[in-house]
N, C-alpha and C positions, 0 to 999 in steps of 0.2 A: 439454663442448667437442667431443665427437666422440660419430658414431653409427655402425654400421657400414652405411651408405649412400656414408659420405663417406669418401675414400679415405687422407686420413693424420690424426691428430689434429692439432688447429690448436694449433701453440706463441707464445702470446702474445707469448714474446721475440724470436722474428724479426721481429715485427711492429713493434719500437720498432729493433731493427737496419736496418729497411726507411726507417725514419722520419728516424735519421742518415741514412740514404745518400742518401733524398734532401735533406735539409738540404747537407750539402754540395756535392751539384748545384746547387742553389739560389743558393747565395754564390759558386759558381763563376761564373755566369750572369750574377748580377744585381747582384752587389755592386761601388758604384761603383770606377770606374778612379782615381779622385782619393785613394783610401780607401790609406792603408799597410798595414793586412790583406788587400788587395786583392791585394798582392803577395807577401806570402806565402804565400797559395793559389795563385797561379798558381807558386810554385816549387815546391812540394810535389804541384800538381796537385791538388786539391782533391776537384774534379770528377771525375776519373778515379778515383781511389780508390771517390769511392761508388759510381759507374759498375760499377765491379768487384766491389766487394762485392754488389751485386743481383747480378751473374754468379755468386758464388760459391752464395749462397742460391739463385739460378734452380738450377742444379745439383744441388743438395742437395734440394732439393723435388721436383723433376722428374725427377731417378734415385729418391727412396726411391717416390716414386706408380708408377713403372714396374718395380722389385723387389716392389710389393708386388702388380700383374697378373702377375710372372714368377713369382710364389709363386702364384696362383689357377691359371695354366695346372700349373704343377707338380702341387699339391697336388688341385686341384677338377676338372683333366680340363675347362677351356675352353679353348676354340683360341688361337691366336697371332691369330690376325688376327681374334680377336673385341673381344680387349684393345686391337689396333692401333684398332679403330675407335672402341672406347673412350676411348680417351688422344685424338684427334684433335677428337669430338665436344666434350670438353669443351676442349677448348686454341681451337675456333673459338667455342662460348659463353662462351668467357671475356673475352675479346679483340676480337674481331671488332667486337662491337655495336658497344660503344663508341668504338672506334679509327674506324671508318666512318664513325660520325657527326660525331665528331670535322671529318675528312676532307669529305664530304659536304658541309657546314654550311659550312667555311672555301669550297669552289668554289662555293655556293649565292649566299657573301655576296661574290664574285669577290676574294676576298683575291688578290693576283697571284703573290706565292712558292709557295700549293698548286694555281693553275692552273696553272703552269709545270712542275711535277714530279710532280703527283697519279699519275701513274701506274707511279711509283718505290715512291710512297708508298704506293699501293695495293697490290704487286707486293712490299712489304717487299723491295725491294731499295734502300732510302737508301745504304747501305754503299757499294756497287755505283756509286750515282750520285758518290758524294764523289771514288771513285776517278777517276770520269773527267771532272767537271766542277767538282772543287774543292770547298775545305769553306768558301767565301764566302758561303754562303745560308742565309736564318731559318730552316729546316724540318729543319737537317742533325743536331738531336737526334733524329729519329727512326731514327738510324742504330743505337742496343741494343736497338729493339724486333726493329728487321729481324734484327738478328742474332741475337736469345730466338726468333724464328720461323724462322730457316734450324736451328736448334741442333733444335728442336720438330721438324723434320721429319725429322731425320738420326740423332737418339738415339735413338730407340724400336727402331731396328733393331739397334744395336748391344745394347743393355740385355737386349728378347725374345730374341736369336738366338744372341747368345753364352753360353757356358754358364757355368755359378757357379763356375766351377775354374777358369775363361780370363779371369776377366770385371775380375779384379783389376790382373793383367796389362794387359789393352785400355786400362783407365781410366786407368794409367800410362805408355803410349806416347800414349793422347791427349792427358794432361796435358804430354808433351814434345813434343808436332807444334806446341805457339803459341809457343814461344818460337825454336821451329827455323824456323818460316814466317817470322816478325814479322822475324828474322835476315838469312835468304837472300832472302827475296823483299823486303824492305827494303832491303836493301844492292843488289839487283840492280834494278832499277825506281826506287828514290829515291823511289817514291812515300807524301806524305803520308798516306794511306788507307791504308796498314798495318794502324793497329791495329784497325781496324776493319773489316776482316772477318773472318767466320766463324772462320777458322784461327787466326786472331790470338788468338781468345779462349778458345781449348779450354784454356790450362791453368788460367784464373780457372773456368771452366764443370767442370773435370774436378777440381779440386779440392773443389769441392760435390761432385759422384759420388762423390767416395772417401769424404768424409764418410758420405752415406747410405749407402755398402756398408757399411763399419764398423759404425754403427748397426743397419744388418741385421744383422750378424753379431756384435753383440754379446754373443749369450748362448754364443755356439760359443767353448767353452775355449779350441779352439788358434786364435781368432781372434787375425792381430798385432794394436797397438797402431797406432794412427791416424799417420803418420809424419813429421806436420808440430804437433808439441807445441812446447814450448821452443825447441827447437836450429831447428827451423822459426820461429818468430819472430822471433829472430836472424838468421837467414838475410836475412828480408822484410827488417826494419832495414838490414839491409848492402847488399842488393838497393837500397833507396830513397835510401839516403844517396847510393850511387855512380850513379843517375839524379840528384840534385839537384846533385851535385858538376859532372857531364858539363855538368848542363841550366848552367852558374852558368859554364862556362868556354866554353860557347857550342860543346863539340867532342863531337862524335859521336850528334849526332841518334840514330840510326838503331839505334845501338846500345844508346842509352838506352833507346828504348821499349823495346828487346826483351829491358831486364832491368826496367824498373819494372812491366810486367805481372805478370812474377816476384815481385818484391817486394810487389804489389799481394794477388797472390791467397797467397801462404803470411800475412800480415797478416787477411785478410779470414778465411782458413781457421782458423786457430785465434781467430780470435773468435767466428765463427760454431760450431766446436767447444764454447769454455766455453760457449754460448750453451745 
């Protein structure tokens, strides 16, 4: 499963973890309104959960591939900005093609919802558009790509640049800047588009990070221990109960996303840890 060309060994079990998360975007989406399971994904949020568990694993995969060029420039004497162009090349053949043509094809066959915003779509700013035009439109899932590519453009500098002694530290104020953003700039703005942007989502995306540093640093004796085990589980539980309690009394919007993301990613993280 792995050769050393290719940059991390491929773990089969994220691959069936990738498989729920989208299944329950799926039933989010598309399961009828008439249905009574209908409604209890929409209180639990279904949908967002696996939403956030793909941020988690985005994280985890895309911090350990950037630890392991921070190791080649440490160890092998390559530059920084050889790895950057590295990480870049493959994040646009990964991505791009398909996503374009995707895009392409829908303005080719004049679908009218990707003539209308193709250039949001193209710009991976959907996020961006939600906030200012509403989340009423068919195309407005492409709003966690745009955010996996603002995250793609922002994390290679913090991962290369910071050093292995600071780097523990960074991953832990980034994991508190989404729940601090989703908070103050939710409450100040009212705006529905919170949780989707960028900021919103550092601490499901930083909690992947923390994963893969651990994982790096699991042969180093005085490495702690991962710090969302057990009593982080419990946490997420308490975290989702009190979004489901908010969402079920119809009080405090603003306040619930900005602890169900919470709940969302210590859940997602230690799954993805036994994983």
């Amino acid at each position: 499963m792995w050769i050393p060309s290719t940059p991390l060994p491929h773990m089969l079990q994220l691959d069936a973890l990738r498989a729920f998360a989208v299944l329950a975007v799926l039933i989010s989406h598309f399961c009828p309104t008439t249905s009574k399971f209908f409604t209890f994904t929409k209180i639990i949020d279904l949908g967002g959960l696996g939403v956030r568990l793909f941020f988690v694993l985005s994280g985890f995969l895309i911090t350990g591939i950037l630890l392991r060029s921070k190791s080649y420039c440490e160890k092998d004497g390559l530059s920084v900005l050889h790895e950057f162009r590295q990480f870049y090349a493959r994040r646009v053949l990964r991505i791009f093609p398909i996503f374009y043509l995707v895009l392409g094809l829908a303005a080719v066959l004049n679908i009218p919802p990707i003539r209308q915003t193709f250039a949001w779509h193209a710009a991976f700013l959907t996020n961006f558009y939600i906030h200012f035009h509403g989340f009423n439109h068919p195309t407005n899932h492409f709003w966690s790509l745009a955010v996996e590519e603002q995250f793609y453009l922002a994390w290679p500098w913090v991962i290369l640049l910071v050093s292995r002694r600071r780097l523990r530290a960074a991953i832990f104020v980034t994991i508190a800047i989404g729940p601090v953003f989703r908070l103050f700039f939710g409450l100040g703005t009212g705006s529905w588009a919170t949780p989707y942007f960028p900021l919103s989502c550092l601490d499901t995306l930083g909690v992947g990070a923390l994963l893969a540093l651990r994982k790096d640093q699991i042969a180093d004796p005085q490495s702690r221990e991962y710090p969302f085990g057990k009593a982080g589980l419990l946490l997420g539980f308490a975290a989702l109960g009190t979004f489901i309690l908010l969402s079920a009394m119809h009080q405090g919007r603003i306040i619930g996303y900005a602890i169900f993301d919470v709940g969302a990613a210590l859940l997602a993280g230690w799954v993805v840890y036994r994983a």
